[in-house]
Predicted model as a PDB file, atoms N, CA, C, CB and O in Angstrom, pLDDT in the B-factor column:
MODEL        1                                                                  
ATOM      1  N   UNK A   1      -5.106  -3.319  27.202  1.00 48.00           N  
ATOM      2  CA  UNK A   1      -4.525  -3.359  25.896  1.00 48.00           C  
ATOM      3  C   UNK A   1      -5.423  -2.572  24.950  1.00 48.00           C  
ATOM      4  CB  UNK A   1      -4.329  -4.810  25.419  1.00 48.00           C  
ATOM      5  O   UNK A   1      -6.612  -2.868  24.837  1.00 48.00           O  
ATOM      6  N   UNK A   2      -4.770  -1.400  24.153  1.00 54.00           N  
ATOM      7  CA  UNK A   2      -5.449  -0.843  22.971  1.00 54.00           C  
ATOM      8  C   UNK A   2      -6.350  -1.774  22.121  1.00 54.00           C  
ATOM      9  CB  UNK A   2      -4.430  -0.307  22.097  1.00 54.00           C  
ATOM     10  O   UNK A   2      -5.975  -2.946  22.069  1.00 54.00           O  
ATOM     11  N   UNK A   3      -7.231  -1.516  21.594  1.00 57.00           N  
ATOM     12  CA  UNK A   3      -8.022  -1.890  20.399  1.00 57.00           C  
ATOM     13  C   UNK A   3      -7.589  -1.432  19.324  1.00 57.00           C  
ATOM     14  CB  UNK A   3      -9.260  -1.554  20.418  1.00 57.00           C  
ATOM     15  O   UNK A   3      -7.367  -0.231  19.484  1.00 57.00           O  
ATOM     16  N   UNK A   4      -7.243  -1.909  17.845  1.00 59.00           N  
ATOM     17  CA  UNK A   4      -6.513  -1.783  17.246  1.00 59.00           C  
ATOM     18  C   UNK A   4      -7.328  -1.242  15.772  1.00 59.00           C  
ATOM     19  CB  UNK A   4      -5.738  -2.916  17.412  1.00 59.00           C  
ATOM     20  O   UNK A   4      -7.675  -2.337  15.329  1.00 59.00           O  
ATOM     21  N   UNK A   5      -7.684  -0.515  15.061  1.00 59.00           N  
ATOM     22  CA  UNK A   5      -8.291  -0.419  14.025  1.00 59.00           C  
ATOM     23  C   UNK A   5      -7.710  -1.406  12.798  1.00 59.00           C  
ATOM     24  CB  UNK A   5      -8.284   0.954  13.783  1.00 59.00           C  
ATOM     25  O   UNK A   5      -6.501  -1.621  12.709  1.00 59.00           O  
ATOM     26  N   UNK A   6      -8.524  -1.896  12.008  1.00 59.00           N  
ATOM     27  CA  UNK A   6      -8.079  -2.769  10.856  1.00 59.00           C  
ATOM     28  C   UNK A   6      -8.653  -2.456   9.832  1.00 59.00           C  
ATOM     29  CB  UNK A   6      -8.245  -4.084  10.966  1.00 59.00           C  
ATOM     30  O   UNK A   6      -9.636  -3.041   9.376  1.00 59.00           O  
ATOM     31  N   UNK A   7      -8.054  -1.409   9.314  1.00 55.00           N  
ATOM     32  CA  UNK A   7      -9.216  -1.097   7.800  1.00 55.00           C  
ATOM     33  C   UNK A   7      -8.388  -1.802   6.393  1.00 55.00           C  
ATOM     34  CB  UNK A   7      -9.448   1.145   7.373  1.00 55.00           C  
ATOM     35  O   UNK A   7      -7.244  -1.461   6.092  1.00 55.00           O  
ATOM     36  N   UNK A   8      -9.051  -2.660   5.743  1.00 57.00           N  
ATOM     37  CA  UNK A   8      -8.820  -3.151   4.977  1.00 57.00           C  
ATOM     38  C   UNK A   8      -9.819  -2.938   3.079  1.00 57.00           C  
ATOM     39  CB  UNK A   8      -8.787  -4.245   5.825  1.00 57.00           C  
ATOM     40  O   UNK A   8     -10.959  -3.046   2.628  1.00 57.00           O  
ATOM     41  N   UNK A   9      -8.136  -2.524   2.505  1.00 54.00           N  
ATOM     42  CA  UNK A   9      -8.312  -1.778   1.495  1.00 54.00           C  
ATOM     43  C   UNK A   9      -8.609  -2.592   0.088  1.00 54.00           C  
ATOM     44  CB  UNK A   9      -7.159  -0.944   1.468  1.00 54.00           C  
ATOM     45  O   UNK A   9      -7.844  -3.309  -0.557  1.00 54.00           O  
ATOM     46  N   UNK A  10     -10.344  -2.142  -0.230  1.00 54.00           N  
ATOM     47  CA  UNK A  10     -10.771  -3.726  -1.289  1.00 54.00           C  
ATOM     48  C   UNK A  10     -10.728  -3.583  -2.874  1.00 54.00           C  
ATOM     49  CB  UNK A  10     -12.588  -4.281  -1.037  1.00 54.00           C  
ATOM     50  O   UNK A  10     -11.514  -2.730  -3.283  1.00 54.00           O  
ATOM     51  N   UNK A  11     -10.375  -3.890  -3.340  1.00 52.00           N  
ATOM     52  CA  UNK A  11      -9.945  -4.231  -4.931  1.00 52.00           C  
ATOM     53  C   UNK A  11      -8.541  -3.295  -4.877  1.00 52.00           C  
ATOM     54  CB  UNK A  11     -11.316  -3.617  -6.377  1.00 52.00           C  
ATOM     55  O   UNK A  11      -8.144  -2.365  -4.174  1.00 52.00           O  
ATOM     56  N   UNK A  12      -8.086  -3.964  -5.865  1.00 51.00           N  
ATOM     57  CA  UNK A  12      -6.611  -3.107  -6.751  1.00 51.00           C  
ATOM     58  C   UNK A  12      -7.192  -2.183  -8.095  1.00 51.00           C  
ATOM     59  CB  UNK A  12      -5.265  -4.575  -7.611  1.00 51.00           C  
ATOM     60  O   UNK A  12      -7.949  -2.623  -8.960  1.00 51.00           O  
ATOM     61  N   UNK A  13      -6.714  -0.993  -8.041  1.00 50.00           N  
ATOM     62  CA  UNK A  13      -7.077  -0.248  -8.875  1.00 50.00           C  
ATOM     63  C   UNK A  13      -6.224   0.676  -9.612  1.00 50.00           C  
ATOM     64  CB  UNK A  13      -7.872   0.246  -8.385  1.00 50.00           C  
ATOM     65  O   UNK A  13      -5.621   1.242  -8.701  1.00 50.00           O  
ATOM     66  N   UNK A  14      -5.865   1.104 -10.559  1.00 51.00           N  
ATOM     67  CA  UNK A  14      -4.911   1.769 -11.225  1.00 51.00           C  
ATOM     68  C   UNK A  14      -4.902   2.873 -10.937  1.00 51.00           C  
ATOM     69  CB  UNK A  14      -4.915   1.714 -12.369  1.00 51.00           C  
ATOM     70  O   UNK A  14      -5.794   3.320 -10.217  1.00 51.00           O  
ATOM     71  N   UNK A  15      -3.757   3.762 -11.471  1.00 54.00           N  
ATOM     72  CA  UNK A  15      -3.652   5.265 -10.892  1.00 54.00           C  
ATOM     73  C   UNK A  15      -5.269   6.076 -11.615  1.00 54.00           C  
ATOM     74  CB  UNK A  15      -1.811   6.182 -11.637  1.00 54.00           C  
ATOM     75  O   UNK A  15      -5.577   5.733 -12.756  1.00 54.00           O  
ATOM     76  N   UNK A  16      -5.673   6.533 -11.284  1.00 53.00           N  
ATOM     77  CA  UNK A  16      -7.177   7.371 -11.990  1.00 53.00           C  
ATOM     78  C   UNK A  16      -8.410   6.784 -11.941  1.00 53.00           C  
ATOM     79  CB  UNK A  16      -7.147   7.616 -13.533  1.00 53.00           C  
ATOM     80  O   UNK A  16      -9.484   7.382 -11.996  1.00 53.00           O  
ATOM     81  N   UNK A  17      -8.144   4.906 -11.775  1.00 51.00           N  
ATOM     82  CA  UNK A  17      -9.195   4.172 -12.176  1.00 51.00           C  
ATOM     83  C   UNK A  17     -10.449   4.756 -11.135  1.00 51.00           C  
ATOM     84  CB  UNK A  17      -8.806   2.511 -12.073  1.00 51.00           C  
ATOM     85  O   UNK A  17     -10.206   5.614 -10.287  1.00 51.00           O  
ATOM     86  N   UNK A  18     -11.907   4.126 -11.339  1.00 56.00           N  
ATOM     87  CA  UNK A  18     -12.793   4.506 -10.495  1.00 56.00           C  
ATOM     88  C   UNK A  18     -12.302   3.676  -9.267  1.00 56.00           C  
ATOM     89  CB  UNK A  18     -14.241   4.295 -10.999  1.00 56.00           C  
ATOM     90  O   UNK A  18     -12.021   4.305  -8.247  1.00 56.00           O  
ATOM     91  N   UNK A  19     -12.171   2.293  -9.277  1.00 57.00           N  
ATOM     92  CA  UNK A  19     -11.833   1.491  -8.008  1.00 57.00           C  
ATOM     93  C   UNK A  19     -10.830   1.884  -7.200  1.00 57.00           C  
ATOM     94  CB  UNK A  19     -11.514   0.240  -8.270  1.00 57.00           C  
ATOM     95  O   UNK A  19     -10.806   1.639  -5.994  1.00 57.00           O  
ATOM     96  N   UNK A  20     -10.030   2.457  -7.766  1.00 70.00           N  
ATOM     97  CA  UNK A  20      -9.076   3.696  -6.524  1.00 70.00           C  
ATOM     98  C   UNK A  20      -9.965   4.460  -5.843  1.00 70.00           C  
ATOM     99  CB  UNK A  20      -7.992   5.008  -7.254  1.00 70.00           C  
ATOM    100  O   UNK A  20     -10.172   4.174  -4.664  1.00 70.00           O  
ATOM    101  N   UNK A  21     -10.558   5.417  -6.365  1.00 75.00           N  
ATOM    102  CA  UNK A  21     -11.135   6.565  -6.112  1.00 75.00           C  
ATOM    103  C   UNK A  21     -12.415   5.902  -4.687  1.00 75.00           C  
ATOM    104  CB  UNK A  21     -11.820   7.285  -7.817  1.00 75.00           C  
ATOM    105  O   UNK A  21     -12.587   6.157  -3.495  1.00 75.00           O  
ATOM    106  N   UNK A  22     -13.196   4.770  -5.939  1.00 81.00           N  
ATOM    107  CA  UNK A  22     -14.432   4.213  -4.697  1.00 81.00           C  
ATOM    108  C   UNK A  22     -13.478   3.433  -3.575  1.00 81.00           C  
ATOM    109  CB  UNK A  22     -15.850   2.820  -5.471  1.00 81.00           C  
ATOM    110  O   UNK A  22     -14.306   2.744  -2.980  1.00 81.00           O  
ATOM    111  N   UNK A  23     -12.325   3.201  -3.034  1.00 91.00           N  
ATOM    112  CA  UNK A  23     -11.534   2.505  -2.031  1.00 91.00           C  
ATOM    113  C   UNK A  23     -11.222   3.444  -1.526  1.00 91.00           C  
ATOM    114  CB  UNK A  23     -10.499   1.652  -2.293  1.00 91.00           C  
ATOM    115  O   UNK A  23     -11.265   3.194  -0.321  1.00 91.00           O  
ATOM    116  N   UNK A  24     -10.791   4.824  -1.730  1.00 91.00           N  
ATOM    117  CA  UNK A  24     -10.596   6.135  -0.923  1.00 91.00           C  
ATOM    118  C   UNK A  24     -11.616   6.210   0.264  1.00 91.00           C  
ATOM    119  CB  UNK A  24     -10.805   7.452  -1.894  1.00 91.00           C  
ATOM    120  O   UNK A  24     -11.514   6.331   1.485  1.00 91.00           O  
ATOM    121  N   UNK A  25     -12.785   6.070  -0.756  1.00 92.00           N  
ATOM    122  CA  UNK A  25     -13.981   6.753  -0.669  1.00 92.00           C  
ATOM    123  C   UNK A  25     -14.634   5.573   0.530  1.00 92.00           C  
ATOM    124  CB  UNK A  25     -14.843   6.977  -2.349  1.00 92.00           C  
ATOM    125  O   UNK A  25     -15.412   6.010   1.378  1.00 92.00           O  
ATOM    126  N   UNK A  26     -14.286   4.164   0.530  1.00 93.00           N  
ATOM    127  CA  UNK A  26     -14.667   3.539   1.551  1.00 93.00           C  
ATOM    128  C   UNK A  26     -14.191   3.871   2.953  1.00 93.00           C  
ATOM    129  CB  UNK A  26     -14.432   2.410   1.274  1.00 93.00           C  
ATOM    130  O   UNK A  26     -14.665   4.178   4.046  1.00 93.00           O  
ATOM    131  N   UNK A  27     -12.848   3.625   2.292  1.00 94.00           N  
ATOM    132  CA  UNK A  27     -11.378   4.038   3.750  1.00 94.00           C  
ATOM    133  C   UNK A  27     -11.866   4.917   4.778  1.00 94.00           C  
ATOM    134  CB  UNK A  27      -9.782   5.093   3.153  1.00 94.00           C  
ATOM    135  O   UNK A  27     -11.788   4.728   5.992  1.00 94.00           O  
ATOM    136  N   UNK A  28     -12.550   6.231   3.970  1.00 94.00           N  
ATOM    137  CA  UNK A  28     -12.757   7.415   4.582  1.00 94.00           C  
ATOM    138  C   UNK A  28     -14.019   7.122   5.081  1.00 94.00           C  
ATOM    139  CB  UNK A  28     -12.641   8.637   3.752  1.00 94.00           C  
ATOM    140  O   UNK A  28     -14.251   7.374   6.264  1.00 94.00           O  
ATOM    141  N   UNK A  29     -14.972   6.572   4.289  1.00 95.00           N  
ATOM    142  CA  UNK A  29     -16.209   5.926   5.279  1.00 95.00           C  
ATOM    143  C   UNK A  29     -16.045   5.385   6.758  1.00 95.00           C  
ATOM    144  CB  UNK A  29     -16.756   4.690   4.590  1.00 95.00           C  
ATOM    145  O   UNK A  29     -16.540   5.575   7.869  1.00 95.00           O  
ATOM    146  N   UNK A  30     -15.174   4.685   6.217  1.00 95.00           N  
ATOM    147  CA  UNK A  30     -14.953   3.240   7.585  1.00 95.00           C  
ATOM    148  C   UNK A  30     -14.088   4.255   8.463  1.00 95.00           C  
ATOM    149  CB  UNK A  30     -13.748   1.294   7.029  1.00 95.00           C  
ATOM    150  O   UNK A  30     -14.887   4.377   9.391  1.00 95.00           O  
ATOM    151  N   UNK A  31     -13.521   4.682   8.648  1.00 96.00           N  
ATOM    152  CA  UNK A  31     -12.458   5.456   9.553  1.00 96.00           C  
ATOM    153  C   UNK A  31     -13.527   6.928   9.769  1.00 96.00           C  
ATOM    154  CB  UNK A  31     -10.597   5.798   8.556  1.00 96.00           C  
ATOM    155  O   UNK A  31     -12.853   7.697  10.455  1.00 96.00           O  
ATOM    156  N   UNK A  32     -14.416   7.359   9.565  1.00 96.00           N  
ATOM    157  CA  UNK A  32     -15.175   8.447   9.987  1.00 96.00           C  
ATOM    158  C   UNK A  32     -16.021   7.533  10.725  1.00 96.00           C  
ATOM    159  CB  UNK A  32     -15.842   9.441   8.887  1.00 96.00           C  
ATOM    160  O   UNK A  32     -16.195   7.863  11.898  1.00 96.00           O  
ATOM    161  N   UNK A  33     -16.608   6.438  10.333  1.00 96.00           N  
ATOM    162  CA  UNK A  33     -17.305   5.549  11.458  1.00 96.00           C  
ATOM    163  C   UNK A  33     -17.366   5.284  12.466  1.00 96.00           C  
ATOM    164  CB  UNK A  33     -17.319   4.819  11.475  1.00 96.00           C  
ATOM    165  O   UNK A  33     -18.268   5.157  13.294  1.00 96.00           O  
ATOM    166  N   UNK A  34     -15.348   5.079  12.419  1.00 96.00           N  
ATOM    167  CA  UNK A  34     -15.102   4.341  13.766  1.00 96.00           C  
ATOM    168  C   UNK A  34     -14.528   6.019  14.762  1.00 96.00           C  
ATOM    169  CB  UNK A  34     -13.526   2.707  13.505  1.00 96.00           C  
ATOM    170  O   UNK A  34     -14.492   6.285  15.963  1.00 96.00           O  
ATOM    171  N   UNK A  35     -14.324   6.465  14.049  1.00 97.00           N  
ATOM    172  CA  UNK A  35     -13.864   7.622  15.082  1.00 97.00           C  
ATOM    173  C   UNK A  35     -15.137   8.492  15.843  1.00 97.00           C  
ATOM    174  CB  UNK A  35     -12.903   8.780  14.166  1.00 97.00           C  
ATOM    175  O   UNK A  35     -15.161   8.923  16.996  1.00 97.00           O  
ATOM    176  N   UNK A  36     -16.189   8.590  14.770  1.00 96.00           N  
ATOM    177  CA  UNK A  36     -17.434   8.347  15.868  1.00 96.00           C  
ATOM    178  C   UNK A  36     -18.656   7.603  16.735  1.00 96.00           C  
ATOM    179  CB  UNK A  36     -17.833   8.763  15.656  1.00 96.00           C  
ATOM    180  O   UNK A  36     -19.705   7.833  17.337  1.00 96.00           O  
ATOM    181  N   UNK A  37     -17.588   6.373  16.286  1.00 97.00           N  
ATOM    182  CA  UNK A  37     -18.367   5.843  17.563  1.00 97.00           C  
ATOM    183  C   UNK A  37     -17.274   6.016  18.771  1.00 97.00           C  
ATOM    184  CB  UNK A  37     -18.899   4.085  17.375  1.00 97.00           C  
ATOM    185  O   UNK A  37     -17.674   5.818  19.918  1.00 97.00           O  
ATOM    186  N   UNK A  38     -15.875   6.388  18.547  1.00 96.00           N  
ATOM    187  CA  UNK A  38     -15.003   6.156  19.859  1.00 96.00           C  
ATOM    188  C   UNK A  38     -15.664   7.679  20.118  1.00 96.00           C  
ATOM    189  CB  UNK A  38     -12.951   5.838  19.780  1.00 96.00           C  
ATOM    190  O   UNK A  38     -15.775   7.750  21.342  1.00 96.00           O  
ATOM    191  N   UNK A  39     -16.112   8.824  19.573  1.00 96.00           N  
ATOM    192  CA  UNK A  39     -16.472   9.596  19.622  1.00 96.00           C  
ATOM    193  C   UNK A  39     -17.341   9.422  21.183  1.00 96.00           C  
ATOM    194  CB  UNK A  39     -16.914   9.826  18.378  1.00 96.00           C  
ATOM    195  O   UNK A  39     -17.041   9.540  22.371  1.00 96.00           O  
ATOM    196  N   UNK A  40     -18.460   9.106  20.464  1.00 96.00           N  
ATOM    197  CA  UNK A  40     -20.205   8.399  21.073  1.00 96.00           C  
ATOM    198  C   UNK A  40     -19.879   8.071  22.901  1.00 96.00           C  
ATOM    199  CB  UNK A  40     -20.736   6.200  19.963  1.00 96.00           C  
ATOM    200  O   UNK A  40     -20.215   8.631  23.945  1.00 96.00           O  
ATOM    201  N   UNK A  41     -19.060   6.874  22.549  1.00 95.00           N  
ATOM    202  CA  UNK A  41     -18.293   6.343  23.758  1.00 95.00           C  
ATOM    203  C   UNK A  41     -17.413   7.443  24.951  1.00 95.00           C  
ATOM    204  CB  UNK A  41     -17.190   5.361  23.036  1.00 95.00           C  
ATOM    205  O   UNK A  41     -17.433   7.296  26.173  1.00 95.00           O  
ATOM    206  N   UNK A  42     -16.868   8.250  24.385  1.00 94.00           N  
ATOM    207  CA  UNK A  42     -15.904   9.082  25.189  1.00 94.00           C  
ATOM    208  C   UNK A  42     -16.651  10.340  25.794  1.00 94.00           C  
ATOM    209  CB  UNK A  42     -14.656   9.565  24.250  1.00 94.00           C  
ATOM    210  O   UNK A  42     -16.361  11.070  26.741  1.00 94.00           O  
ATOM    211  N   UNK A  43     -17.432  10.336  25.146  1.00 93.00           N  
ATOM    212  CA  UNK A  43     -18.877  11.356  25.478  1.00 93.00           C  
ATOM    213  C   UNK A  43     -19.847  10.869  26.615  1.00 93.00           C  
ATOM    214  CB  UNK A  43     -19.945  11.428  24.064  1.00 93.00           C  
ATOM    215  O   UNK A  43     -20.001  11.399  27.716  1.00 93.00           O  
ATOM    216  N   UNK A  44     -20.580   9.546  26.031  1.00 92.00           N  
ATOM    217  CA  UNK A  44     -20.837   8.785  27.077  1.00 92.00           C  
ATOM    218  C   UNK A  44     -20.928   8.888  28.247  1.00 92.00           C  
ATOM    219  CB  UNK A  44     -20.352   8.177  27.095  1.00 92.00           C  
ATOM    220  O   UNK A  44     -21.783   9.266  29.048  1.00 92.00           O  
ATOM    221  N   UNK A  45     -19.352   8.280  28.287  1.00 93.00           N  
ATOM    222  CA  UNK A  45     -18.800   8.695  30.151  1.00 93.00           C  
ATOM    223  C   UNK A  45     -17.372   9.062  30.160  1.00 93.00           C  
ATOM    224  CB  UNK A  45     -18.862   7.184  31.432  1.00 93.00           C  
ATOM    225  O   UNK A  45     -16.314   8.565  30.547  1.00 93.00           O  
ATOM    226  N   UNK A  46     -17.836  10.291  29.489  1.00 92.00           N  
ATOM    227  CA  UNK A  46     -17.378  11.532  29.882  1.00 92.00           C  
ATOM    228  C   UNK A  46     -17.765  12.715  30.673  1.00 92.00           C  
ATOM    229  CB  UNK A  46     -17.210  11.897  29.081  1.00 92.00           C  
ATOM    230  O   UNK A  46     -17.203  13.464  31.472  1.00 92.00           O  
ATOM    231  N   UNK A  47     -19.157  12.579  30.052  1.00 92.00           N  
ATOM    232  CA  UNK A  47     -20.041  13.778  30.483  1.00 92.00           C  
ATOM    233  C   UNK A  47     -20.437  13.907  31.687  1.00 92.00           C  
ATOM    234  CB  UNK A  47     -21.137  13.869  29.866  1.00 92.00           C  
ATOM    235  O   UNK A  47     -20.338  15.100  31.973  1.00 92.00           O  
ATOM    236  N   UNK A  48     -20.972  13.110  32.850  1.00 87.00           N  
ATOM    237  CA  UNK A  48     -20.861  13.291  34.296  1.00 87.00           C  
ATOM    238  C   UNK A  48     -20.031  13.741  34.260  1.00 87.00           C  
ATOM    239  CB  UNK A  48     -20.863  12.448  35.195  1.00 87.00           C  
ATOM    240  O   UNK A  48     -20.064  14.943  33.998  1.00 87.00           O  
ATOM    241  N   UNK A  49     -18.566  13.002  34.528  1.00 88.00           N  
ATOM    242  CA  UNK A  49     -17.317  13.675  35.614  1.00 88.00           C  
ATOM    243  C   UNK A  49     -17.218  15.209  34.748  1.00 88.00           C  
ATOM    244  CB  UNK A  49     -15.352  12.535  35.622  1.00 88.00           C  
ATOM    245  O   UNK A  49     -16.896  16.169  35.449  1.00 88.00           O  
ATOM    246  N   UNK A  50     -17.376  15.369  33.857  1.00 89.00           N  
ATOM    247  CA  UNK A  50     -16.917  16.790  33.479  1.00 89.00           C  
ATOM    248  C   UNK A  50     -17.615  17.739  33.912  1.00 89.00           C  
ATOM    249  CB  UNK A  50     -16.847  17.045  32.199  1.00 89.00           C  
ATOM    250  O   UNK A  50     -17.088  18.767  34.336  1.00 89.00           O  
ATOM    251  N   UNK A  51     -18.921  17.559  33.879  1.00 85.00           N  
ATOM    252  CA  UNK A  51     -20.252  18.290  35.068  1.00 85.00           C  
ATOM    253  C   UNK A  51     -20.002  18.269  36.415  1.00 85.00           C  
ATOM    254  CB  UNK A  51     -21.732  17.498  35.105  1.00 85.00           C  
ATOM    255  O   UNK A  51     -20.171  19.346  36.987  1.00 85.00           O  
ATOM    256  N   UNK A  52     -19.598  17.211  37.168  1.00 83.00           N  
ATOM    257  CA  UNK A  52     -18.957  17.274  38.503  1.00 83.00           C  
ATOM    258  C   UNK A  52     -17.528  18.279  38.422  1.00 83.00           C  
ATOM    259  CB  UNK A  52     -18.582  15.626  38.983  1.00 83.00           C  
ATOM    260  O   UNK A  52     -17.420  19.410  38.895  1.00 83.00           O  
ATOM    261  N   UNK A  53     -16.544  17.537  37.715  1.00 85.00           N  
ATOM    262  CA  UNK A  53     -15.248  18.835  37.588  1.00 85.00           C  
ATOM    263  C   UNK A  53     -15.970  20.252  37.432  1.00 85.00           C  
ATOM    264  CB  UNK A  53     -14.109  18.635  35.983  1.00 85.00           C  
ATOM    265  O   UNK A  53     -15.714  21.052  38.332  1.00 85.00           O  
ATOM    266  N   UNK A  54     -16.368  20.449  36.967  1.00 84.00           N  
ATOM    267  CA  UNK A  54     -16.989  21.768  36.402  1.00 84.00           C  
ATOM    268  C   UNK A  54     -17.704  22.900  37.519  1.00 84.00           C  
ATOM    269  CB  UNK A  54     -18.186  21.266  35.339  1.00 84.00           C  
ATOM    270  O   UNK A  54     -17.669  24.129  37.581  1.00 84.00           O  
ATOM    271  N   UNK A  55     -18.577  21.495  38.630  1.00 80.00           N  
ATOM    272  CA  UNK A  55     -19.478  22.383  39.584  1.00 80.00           C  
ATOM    273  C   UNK A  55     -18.338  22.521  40.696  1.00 80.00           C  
ATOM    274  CB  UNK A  55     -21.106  21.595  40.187  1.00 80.00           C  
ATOM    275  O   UNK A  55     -18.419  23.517  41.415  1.00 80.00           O  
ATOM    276  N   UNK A  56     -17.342  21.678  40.903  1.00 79.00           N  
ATOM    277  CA  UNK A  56     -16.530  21.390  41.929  1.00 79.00           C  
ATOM    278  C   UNK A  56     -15.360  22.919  41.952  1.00 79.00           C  
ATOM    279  CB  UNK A  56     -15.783  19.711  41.578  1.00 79.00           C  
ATOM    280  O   UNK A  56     -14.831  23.408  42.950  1.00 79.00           O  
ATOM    281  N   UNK A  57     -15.262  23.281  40.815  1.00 80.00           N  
ATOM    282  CA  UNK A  57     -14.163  24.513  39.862  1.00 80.00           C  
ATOM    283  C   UNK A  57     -15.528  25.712  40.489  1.00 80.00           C  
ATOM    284  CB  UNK A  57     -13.916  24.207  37.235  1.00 80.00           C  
ATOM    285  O   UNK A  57     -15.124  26.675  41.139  1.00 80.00           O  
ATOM    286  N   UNK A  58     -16.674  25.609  40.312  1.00 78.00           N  
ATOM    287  CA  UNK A  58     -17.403  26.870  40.112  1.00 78.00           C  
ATOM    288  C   UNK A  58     -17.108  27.813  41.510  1.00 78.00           C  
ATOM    289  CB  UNK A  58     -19.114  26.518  39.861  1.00 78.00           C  
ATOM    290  O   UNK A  58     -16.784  27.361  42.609  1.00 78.00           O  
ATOM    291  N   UNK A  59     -17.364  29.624  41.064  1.00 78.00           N  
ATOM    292  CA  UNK A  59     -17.497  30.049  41.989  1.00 78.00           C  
ATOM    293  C   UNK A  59     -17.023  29.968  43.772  1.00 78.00           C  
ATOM    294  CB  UNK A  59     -18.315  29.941  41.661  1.00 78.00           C  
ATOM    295  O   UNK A  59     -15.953  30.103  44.366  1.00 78.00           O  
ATOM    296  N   UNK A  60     -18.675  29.629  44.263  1.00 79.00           N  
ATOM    297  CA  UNK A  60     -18.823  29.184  45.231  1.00 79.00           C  
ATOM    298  C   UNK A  60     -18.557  27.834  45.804  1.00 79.00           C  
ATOM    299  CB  UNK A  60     -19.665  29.462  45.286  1.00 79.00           C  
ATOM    300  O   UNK A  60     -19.393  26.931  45.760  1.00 79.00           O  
ATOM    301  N   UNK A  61     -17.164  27.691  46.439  1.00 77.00           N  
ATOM    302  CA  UNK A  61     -16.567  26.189  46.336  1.00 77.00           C  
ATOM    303  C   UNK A  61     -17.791  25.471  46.387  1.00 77.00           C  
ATOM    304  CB  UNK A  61     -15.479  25.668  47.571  1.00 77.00           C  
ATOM    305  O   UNK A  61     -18.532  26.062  47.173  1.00 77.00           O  
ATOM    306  N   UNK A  62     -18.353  24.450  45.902  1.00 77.00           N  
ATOM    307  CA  UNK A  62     -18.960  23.376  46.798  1.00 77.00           C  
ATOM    308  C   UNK A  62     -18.081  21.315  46.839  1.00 77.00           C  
ATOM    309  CB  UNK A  62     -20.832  23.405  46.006  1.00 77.00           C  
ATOM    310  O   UNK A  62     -17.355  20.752  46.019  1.00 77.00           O  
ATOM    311  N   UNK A  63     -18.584  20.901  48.012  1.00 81.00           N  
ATOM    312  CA  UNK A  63     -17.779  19.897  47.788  1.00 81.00           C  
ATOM    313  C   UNK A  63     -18.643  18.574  47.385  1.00 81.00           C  
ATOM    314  CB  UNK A  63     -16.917  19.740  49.005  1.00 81.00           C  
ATOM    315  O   UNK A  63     -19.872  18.648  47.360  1.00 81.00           O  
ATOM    316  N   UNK A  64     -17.958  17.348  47.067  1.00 78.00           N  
ATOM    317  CA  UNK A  64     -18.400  16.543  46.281  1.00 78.00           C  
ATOM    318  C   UNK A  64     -20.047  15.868  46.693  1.00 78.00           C  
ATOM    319  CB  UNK A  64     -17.259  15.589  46.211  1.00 78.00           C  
ATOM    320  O   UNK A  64     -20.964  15.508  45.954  1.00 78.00           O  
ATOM    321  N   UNK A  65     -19.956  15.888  47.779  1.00 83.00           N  
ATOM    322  CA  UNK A  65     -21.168  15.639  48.728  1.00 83.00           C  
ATOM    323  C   UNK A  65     -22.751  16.541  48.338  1.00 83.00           C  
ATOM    324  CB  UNK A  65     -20.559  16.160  50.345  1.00 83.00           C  
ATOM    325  O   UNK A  65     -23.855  16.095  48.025  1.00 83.00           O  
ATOM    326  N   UNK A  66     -22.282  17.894  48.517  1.00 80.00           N  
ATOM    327  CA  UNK A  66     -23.200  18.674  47.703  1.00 80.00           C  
ATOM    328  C   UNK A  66     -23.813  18.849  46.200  1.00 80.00           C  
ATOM    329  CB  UNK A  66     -22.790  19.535  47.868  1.00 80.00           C  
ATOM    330  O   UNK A  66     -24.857  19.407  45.860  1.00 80.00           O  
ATOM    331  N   UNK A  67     -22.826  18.193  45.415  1.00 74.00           N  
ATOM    332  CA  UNK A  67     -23.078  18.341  44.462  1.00 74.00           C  
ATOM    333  C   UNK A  67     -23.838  16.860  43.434  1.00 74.00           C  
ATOM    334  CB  UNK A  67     -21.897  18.954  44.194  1.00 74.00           C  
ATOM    335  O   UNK A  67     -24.427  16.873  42.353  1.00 74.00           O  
ATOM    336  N   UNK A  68     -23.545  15.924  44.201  1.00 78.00           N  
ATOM    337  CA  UNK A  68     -24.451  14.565  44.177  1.00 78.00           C  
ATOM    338  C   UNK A  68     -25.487  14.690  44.802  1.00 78.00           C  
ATOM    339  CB  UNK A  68     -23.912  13.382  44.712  1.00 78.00           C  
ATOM    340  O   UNK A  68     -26.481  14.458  44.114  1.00 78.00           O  
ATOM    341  N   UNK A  69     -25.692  14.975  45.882  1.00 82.00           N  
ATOM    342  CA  UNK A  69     -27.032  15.204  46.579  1.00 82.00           C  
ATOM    343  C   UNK A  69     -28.416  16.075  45.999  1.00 82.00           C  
ATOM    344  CB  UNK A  69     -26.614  15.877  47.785  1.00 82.00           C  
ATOM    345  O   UNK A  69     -28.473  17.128  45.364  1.00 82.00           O  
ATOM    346  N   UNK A  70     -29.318  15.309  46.422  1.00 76.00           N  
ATOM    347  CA  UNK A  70     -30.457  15.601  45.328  1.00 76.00           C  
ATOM    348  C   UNK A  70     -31.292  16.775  46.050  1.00 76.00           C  
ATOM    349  CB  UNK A  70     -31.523  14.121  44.954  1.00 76.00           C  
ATOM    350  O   UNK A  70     -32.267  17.371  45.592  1.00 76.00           O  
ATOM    351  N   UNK A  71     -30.766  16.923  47.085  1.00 68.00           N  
ATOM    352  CA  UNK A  71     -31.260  18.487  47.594  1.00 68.00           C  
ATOM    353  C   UNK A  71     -30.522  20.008  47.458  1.00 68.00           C  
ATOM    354  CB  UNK A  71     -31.363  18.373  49.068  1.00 68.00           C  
ATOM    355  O   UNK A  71     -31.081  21.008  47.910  1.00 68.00           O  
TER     356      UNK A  71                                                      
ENDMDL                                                                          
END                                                                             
């Protein structure tokens, strides 16, 4: 099951007021946050298999055996 983001938007503020503007200004905090940490995470473990895809694609076929092996 997805994980669900919940950003919740704090004070009421009038059209122009500052408390609009600073609730933008959180929103966009909190949602640049969370998109890099799913960021962080997808990178994570990502990065092996994409180094394996990558050597497995290269050139000179090699197969999965070779390319784990520490010789």
């Amino acid at each position: 099951m997805a994980a669900k983001a919940s950003l919740k938007i704090k004070g009421k503020g009038g059209k122009g007021s500052k408390e609009s503007s600073s609730s933008k200004y959180e929103v966009f905090k909190e949602w640049t946050n969370w998109s890099l940490k799913k960021a962080k995470v997808a990178t994570h473990y990502g990065f092996i298999p994409l180094i394996i895809i990558l050597g497995m694609k290269s050139d000179p076929n090699t197969h999965i055996f070779q390319l784990l092996s520490p010789v």
